[in-house]
PALO-287176 format. One record per residue (C-alpha): residue number from 1; x, y, z. Coordinates in Angstrom, 3 decimals, padded with zeros to 6 digits. Layout:
// residues N
n | X | Y | Z
NUM | X | Y | Z
...
// end
This chain:
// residues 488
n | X | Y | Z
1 | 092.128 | -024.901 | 056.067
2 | 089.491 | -026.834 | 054.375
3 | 086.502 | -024.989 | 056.088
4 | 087.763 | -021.721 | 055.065
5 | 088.113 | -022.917 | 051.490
6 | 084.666 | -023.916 | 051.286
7 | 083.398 | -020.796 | 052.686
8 | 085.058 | -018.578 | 050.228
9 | 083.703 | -021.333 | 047.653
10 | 080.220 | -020.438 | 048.823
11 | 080.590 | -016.684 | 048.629
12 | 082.123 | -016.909 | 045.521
13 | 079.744 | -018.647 | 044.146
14 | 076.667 | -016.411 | 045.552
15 | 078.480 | -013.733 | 044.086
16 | 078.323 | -015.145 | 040.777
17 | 075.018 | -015.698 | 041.045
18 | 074.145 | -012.065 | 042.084
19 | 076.094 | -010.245 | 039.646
20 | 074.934 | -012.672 | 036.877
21 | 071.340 | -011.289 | 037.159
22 | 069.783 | -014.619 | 038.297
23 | 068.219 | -013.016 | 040.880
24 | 064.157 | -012.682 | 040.380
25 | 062.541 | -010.681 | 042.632
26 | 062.478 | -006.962 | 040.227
27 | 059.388 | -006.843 | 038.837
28 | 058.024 | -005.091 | 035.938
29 | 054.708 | -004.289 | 035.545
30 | 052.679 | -002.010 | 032.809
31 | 050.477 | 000.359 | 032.837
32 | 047.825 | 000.429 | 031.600
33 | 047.822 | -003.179 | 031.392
34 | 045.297 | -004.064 | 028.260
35 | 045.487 | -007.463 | 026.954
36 | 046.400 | -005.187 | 023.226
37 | 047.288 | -002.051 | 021.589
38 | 047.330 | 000.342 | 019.155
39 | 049.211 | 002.136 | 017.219
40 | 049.044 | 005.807 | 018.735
41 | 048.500 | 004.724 | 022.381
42 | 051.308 | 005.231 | 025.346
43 | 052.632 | 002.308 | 027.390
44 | 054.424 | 003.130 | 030.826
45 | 057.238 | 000.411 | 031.942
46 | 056.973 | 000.642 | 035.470
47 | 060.534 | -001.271 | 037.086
48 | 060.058 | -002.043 | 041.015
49 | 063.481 | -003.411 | 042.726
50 | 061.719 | -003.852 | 045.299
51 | 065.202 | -003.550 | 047.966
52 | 066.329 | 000.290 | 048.325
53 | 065.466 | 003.439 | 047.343
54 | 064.594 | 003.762 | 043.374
55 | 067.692 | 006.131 | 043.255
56 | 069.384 | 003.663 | 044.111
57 | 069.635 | 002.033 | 041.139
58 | 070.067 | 002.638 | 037.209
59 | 067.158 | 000.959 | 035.111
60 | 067.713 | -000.327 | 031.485
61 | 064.373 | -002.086 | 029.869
62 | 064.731 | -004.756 | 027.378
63 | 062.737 | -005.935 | 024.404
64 | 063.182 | -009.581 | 023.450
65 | 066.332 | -009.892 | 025.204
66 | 068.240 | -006.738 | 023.541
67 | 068.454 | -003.430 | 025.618
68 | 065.812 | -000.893 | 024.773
69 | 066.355 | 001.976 | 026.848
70 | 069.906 | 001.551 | 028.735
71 | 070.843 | 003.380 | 032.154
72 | 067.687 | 005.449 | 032.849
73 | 067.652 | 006.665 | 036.194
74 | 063.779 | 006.803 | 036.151
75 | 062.261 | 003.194 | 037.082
76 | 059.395 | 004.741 | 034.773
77 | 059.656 | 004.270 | 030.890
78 | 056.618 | 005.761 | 028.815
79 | 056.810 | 004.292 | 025.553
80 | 054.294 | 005.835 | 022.512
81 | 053.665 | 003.034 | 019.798
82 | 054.177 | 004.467 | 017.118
83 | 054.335 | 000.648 | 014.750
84 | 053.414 | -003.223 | 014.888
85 | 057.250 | -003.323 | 015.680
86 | 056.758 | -002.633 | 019.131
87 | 055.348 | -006.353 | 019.820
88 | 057.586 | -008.520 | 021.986
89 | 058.748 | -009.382 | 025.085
90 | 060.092 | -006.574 | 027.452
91 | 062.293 | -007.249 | 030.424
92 | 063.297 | -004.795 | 033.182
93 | 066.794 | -005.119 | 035.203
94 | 068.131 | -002.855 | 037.703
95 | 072.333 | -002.303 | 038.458
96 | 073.047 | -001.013 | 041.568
97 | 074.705 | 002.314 | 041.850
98 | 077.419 | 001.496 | 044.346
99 | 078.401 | -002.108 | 044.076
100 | 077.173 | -002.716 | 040.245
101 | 074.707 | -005.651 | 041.557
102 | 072.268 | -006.062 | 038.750
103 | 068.540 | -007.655 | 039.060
104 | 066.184 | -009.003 | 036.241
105 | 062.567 | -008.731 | 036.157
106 | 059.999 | -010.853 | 035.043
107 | 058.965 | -010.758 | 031.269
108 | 055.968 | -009.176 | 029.976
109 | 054.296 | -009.436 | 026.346
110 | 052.934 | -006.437 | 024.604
111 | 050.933 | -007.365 | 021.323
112 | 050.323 | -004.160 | 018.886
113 | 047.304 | -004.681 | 016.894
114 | 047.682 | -002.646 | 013.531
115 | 044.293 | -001.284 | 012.137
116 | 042.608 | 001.519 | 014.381
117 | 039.639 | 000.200 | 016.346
118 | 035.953 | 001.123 | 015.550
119 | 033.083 | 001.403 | 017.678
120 | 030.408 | -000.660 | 016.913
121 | 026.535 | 000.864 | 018.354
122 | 023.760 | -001.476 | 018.436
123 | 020.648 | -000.678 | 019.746
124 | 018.294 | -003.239 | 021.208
125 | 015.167 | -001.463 | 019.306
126 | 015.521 | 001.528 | 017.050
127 | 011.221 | 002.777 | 017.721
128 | 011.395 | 004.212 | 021.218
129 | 007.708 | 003.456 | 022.205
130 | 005.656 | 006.537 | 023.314
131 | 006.440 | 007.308 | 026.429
132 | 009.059 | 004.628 | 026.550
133 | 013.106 | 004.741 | 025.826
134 | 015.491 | 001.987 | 023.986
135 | 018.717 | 001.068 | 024.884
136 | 022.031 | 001.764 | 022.981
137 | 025.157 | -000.534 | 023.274
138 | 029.022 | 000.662 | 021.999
139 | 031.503 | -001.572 | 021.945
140 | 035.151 | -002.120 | 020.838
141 | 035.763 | -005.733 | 019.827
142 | 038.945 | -007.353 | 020.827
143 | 039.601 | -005.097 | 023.272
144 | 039.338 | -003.305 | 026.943
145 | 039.483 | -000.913 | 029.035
146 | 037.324 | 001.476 | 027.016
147 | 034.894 | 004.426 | 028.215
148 | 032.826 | 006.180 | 025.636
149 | 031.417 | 009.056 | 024.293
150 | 028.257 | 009.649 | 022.452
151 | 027.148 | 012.009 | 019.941
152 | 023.184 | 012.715 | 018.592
153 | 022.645 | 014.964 | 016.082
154 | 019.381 | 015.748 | 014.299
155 | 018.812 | 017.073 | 010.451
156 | 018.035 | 020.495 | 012.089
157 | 020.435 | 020.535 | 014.847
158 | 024.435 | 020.147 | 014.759
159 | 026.167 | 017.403 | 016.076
160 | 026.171 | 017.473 | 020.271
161 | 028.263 | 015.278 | 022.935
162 | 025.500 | 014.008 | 025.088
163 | 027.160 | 014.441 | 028.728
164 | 027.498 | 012.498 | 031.651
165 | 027.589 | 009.349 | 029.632
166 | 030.679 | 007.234 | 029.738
167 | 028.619 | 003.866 | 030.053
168 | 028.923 | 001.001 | 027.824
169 | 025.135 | 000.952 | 027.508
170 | 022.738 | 003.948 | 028.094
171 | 018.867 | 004.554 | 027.783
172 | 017.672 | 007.161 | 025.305
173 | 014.183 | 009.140 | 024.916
174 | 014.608 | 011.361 | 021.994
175 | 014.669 | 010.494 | 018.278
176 | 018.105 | 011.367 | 016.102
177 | 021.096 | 009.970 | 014.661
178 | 023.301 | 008.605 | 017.335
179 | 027.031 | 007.773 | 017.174
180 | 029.769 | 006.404 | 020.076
181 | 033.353 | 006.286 | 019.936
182 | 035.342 | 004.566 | 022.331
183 | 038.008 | 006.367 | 024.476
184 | 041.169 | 004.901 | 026.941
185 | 044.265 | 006.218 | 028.053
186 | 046.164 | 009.076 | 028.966
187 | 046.802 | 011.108 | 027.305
188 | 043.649 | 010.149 | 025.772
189 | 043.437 | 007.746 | 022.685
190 | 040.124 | 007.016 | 020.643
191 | 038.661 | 004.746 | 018.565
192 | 037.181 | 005.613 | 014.910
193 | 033.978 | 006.939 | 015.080
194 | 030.981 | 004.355 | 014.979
195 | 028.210 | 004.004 | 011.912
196 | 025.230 | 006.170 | 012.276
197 | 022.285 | 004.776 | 014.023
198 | 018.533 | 006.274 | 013.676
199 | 016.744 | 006.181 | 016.574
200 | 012.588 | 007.045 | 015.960
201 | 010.732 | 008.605 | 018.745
202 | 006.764 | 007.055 | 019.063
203 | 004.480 | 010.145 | 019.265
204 | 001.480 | 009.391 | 020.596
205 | -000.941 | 010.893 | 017.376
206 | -002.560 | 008.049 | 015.430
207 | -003.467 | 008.065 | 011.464
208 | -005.549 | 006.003 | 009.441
209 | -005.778 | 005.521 | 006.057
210 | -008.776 | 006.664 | 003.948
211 | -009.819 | 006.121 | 000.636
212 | -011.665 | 008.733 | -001.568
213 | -013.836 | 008.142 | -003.546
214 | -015.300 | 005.867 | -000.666
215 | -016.824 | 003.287 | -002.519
216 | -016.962 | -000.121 | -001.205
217 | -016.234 | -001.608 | -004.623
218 | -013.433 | -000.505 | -006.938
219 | -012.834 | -001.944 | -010.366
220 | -009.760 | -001.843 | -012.560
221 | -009.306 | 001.284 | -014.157
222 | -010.856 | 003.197 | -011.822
223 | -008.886 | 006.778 | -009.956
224 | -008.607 | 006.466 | -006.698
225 | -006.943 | 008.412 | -003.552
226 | -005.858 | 007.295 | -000.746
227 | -005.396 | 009.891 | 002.316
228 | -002.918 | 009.803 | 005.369
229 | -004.872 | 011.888 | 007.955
230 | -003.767 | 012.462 | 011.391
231 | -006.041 | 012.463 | 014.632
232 | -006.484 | 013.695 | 017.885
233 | -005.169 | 017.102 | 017.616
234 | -003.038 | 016.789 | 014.164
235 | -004.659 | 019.687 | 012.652
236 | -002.717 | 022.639 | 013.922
237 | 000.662 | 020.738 | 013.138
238 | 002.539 | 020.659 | 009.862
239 | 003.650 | 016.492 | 008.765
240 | 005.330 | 014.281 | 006.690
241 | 004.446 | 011.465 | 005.317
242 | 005.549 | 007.740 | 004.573
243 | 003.592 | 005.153 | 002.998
244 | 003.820 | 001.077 | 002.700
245 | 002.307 | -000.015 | -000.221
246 | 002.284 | -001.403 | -003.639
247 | 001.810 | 002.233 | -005.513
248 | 002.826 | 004.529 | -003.009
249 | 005.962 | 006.711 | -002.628
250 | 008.945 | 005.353 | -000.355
251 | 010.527 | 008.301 | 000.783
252 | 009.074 | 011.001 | 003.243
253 | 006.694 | 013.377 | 001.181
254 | 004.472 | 016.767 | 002.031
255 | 001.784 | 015.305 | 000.424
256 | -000.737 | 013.380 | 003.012
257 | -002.519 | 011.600 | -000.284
258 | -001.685 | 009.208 | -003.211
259 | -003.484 | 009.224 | -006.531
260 | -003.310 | 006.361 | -008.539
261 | -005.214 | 004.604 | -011.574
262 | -006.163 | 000.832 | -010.050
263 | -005.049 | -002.169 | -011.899
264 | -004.358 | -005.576 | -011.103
265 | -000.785 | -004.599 | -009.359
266 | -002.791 | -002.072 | -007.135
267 | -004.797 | -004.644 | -005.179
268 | -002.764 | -005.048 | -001.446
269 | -002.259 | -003.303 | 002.302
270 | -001.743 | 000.178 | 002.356
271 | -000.039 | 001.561 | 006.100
272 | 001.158 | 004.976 | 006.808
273 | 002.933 | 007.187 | 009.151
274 | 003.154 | 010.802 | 009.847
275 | 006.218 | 013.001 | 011.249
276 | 006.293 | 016.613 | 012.411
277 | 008.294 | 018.526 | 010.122
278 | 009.746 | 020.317 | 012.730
279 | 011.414 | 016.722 | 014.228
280 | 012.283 | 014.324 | 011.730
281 | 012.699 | 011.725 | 014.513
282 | 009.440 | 011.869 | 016.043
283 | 006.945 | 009.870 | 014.202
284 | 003.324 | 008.095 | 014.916
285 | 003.124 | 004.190 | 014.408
286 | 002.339 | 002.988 | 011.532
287 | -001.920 | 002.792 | 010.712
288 | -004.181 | -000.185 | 010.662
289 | -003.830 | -001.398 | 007.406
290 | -006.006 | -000.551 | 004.468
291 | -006.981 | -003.486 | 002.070
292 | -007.726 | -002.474 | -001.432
293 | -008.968 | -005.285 | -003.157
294 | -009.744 | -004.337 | -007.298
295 | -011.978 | -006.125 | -009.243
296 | -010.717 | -007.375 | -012.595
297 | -014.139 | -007.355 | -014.776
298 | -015.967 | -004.385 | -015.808
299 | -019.228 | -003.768 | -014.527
300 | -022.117 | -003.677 | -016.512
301 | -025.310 | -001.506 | -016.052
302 | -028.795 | -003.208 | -015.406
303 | -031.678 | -001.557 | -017.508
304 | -035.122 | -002.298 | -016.281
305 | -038.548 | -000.995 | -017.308
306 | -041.353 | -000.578 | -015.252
307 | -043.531 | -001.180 | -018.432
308 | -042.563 | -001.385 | -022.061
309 | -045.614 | 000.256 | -023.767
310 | -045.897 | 003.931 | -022.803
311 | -049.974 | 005.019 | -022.659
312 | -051.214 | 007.764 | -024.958
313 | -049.948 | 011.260 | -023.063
314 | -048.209 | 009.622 | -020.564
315 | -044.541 | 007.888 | -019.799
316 | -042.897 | 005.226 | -018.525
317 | -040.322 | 004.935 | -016.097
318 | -036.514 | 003.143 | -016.847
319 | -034.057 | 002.285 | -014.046
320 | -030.452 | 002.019 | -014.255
321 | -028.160 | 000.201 | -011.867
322 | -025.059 | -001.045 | -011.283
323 | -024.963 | -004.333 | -009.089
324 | -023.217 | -004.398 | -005.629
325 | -021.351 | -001.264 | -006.349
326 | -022.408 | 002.631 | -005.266
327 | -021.656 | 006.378 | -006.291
328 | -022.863 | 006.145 | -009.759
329 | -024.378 | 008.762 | -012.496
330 | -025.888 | 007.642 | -015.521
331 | -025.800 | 008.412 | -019.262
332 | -029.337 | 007.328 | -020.973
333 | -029.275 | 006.334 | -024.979
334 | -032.318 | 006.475 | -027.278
335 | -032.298 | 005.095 | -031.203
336 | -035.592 | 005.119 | -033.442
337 | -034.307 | 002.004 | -034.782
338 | -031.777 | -000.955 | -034.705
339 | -029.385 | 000.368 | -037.333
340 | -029.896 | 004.432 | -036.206
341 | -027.311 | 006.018 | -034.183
342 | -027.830 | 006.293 | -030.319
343 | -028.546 | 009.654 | -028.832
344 | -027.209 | 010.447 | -025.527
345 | -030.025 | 011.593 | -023.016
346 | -028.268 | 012.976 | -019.338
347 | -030.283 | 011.417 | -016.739
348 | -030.310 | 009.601 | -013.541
349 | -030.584 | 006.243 | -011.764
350 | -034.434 | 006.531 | -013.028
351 | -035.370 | 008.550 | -015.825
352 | -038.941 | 008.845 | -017.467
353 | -039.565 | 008.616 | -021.092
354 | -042.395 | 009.797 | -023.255
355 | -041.135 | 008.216 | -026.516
356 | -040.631 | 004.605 | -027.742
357 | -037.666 | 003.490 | -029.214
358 | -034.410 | 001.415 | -028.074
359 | -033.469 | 002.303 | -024.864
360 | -029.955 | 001.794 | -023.215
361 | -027.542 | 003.238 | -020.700
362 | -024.447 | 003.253 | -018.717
363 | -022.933 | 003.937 | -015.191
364 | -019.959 | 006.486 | -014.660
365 | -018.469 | 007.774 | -011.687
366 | -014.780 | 009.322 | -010.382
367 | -012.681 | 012.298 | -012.011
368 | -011.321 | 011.406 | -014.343
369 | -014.772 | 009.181 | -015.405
370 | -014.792 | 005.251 | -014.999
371 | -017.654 | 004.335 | -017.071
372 | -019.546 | 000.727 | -017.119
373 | -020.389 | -001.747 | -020.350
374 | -023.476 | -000.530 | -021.599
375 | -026.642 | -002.456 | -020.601
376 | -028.720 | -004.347 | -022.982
377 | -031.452 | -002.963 | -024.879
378 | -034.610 | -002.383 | -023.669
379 | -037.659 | -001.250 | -026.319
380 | -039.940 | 000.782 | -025.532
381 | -043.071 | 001.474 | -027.654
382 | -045.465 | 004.612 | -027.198
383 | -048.943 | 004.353 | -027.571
384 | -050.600 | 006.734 | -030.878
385 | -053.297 | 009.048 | -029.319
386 | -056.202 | 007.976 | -032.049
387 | -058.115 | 004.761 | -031.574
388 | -058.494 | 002.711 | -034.913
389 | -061.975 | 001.703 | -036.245
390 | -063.004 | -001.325 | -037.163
391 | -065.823 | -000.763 | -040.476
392 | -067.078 | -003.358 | -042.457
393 | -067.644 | -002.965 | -045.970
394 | -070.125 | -003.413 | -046.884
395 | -071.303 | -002.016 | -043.775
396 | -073.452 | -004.956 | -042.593
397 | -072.597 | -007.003 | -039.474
398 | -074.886 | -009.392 | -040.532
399 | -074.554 | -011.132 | -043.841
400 | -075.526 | -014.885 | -045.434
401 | -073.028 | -017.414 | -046.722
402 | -071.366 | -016.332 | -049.826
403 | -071.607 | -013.308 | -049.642
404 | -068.456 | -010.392 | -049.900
405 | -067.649 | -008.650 | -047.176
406 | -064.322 | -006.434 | -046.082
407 | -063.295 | -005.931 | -043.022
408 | -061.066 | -002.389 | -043.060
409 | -058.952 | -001.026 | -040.183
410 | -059.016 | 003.015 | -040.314
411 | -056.547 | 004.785 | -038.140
412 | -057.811 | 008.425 | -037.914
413 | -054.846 | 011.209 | -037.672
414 | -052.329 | 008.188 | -039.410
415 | -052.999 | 009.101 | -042.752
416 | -049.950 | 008.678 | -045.222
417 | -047.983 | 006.905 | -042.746
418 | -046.698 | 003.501 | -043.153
419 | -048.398 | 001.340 | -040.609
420 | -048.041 | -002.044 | -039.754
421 | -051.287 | -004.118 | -039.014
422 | -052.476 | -006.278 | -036.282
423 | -055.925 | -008.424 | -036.420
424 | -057.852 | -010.232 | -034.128
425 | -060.314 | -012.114 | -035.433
426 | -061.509 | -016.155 | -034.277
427 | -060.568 | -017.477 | -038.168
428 | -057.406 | -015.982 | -039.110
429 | -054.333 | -018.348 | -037.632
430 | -052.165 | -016.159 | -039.879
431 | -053.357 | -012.898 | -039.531
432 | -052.449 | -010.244 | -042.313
433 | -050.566 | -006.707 | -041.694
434 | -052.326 | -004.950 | -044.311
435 | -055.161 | -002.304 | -043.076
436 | -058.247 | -004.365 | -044.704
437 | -058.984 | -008.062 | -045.005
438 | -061.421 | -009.217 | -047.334
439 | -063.479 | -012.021 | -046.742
440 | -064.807 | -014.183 | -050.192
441 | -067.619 | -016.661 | -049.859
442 | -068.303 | -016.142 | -046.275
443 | -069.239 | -019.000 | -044.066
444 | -070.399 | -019.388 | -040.848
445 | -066.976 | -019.871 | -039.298
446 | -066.403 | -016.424 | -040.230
447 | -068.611 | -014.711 | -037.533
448 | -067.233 | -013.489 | -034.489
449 | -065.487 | -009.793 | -033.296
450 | -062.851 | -008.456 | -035.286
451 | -060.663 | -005.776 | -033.892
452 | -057.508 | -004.135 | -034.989
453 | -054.281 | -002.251 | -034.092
454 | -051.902 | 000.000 | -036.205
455 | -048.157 | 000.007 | -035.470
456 | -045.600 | 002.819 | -036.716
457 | -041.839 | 002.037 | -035.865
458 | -042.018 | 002.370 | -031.912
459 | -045.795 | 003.450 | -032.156
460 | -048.732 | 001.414 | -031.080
461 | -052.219 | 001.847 | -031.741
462 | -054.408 | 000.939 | -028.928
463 | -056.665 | -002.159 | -029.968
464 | -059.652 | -000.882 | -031.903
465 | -063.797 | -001.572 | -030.751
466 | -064.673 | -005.020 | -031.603
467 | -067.270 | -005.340 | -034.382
468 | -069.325 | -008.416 | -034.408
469 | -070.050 | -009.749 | -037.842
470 | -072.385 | -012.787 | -037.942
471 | -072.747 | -014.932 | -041.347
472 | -075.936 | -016.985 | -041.229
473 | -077.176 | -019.815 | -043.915
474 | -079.225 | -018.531 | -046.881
475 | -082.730 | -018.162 | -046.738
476 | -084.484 | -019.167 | -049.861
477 | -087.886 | -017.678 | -051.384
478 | -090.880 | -018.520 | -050.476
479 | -091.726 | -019.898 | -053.935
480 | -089.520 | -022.534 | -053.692
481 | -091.424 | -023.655 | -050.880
482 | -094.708 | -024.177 | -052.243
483 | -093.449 | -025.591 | -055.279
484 | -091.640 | -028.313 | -053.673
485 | -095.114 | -028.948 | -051.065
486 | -096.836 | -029.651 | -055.080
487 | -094.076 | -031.881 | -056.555
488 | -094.740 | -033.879 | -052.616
// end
């Protein structure tokens, strides 16, 4: 009697147990099984007894304890998340169809993330070298079980799905604007689009940067231009052109050159590149840089003379330069005196000049025209075509002490012009200017030559003959004589 009452004890009790839904061996599993998701994106409940056939049994799933979907004869549930509400824990549990003998799953966790996903493209380099490729990397943070698909588009060509590519990373050849979006699911959920990314093809063309005027020295002030050319075969292609620089453009231009006045702010590197037209994305590397370097003073032109008296009926010849610096022209100025306005005389770096007066001139060079400080003066003096004479008046080059005598400077063709005199004579320390010098009481300290020159603003007289005058003691009578041998 006891034996049988425990035995009925035991089944009683298993029985309890069963139909309580203690038992643990249903399982639930989802698919797909991503550690989150989003809003838009299916779920499938997927309820294994795991004893029976799976009409066997009536399936109810549960979400954090509460039935969900009740008496489904479909161990498959596909739920479509439609909010964040669908976060929680889901549960599974089977009743039997014949006897009512329920089983419980183990608990899964879904976790519903609210904001749509983004790709994110990074690219290891955006320059593909020539001849080379770069990689490209999308991604969707936070997340898995992602494929992708990418897009390139160009400013001439519409927006294409580049095929066969599903990978994470890929390698790329070709310049554009490349975009990835990440995709999972089915039916098929995706991501937000990623940013833009500019990939730049290396074509193998170089450029260099060229300066025009190409003068080794440029000062403030100056014009200047400064040409992009392309080589090796760039002639038959039409470009664009970018510049780096401190007065240059920054966008893409048709123009190959820059123009530009040079000041202080100018001096620096100047790079640029070229891109066909035709493919925005293809571009040459950037040039050797270009150093323009602008000096802050103003150069001043150098007047020399090769001599500063010009002969009668001939010239002289005047240089102008300009100091470490090349490509100039030069204006020559002439005044007949200091307080006279200057004359302009069109010239070059040498210029010959049959005149005397005060000489000057200038450097200029470019379009618009740069011109230097003027030089200093230089005078020049021309030599008159008559030789003075020397005449002594009276005309006697030998005279005795005391006697009178002038000593006249004649200038023959400078009649009625207002000369300026020049002497040389042993005696006079202070020479006079006038064109005659008279000489009172003559001694013997007043022989010697005597010569003379006339001068006429920028005019000079060539130095006259010398006359010799010689003064000797008096000679007395010979009466004297005897008388003083009688007084003896």
């Amino acid at each position: 009697m006891g034996a049988t009452l425990l035995c009925e004890l035991g089944l009683f009790l298993l029985c309890m147990l069963v139909c309580s839904g203690h038992a643990q061996d249903a399982v639930l599993t989802i698919e797909p099984n991503w550690s989150s998701y989003f809003i838009g994106e299916f779920v499938t409940f997927k309820c294994d007894m795991n004893e029976g056939e799976d009409t066997d049994w009536y399936y109810t799933i549960k979400k954090d304890g509460r039935e969900y979907a009740p008496n489904r004869e479909n161990k498959d549930c596909t739920l479509e998340i439609i909010s964040t509400g669908h976060s929680g824990e889901y549960q599974c549990s089977g009743s039997r169809k014949e006897s009512h003998y329920i089983k419980n799953s183990n608990t899964v966790f879904i976790t519903v993330l609210a904001d749509k996903p983004r790709a994110t493209l990074t690219a290891g380099t955006t320059i593909i070298p020539v001849g080379g490729s770069v990689t490209l990397t999308c991604s969707v943070q936070s997340s898995d079980g992602w494929k992708y698909e990418w897009f390139r588009r160009t400013q001439r060509t519409s927006e294409g799905k580049i095929r066969d590519q599903q990978n994470r990373d890929i390698r790329v050849s070709e310049g554009g604007i490349y975009s990835c979006r990440g995709t999972r699911g089915n039916p098929v959920y995706y991501t937000d689009r990623s940013d833009d990314v500019t990939i730049e093809k290396t074509i193998s063309n170089k450029v260099v940067v060229k300066q025009q005027p190409n003068w080794p020295q440029i000062f403030r002030g100056e014009t200047i231009t400064l040409t992009c050319e392309v080589q090796e075969g760039g002639e038959t292609t039409e470009w664009e052109y970018e510049w780096r620089g401190p007065r240059t453009p920054t966008q893409w231009t048709h123009n190959n050159d820059v123009t530009f006045r040079v000041s202080e702010s100018s001096s620096g590197d100047y790079m640029c590149k070229s891109r066909r037209r035709d493919d925005s994305y293809s571009s040459t590397e950037w040039s050797e840089a270009f150093t323009l370097s602008a000096s802050t003073s103003k150069p001043r032109a150098t007047l020399t003379v090769q001599s500063s008296v010009i002969p009668a009926g001939g010239s002289v010849t005047l240089s102008c330069s300009v100091e470490g610096s090349a490509g100039w022209k030069f204006d020559w100025f002439r005044r007949d005196s200091v307080s006279s306005k200057a004359q302009l005389m069109r010239g070059n770096e040498a210029n010959s000049v049959s005149q005397g007066g005060l000489y000057h001139c200038r450097g200029g060079r470019g379009d618009p025209v740069y011109y230097t400080e003027d030089s200093s003066d230089v005078t020049v003096v021309e030599t008159f075509p008559s030789k003075p004479t020397v005449t002594l008046q009276p005309s006697l080059t030998q005279i005795y002490s005391g006697e009178t005598v002038t000593v006249r400077c004649e200038i023959q063709g400078g009649e009625g012009a207002q000369w300026t005199y020049e002497w040389r004579a042993a005696k006079l320390n202070t020479p006079p200017t006038s064109n005659e010098y008279r000489i009172i009481r003559a001694t013997e300290s007043d022989s010697g030559g005597y010569s003379c020159r006339g001068r006429r603003d920028y005019f000079f007289s060539e130095w006259s003959d010398i006359i010799t005058l010689t003064v000797s003691c008096k000679i007395f009578h010979p009466d004297y004589f005897k008388l003083l041998i009688v007084l003896i």
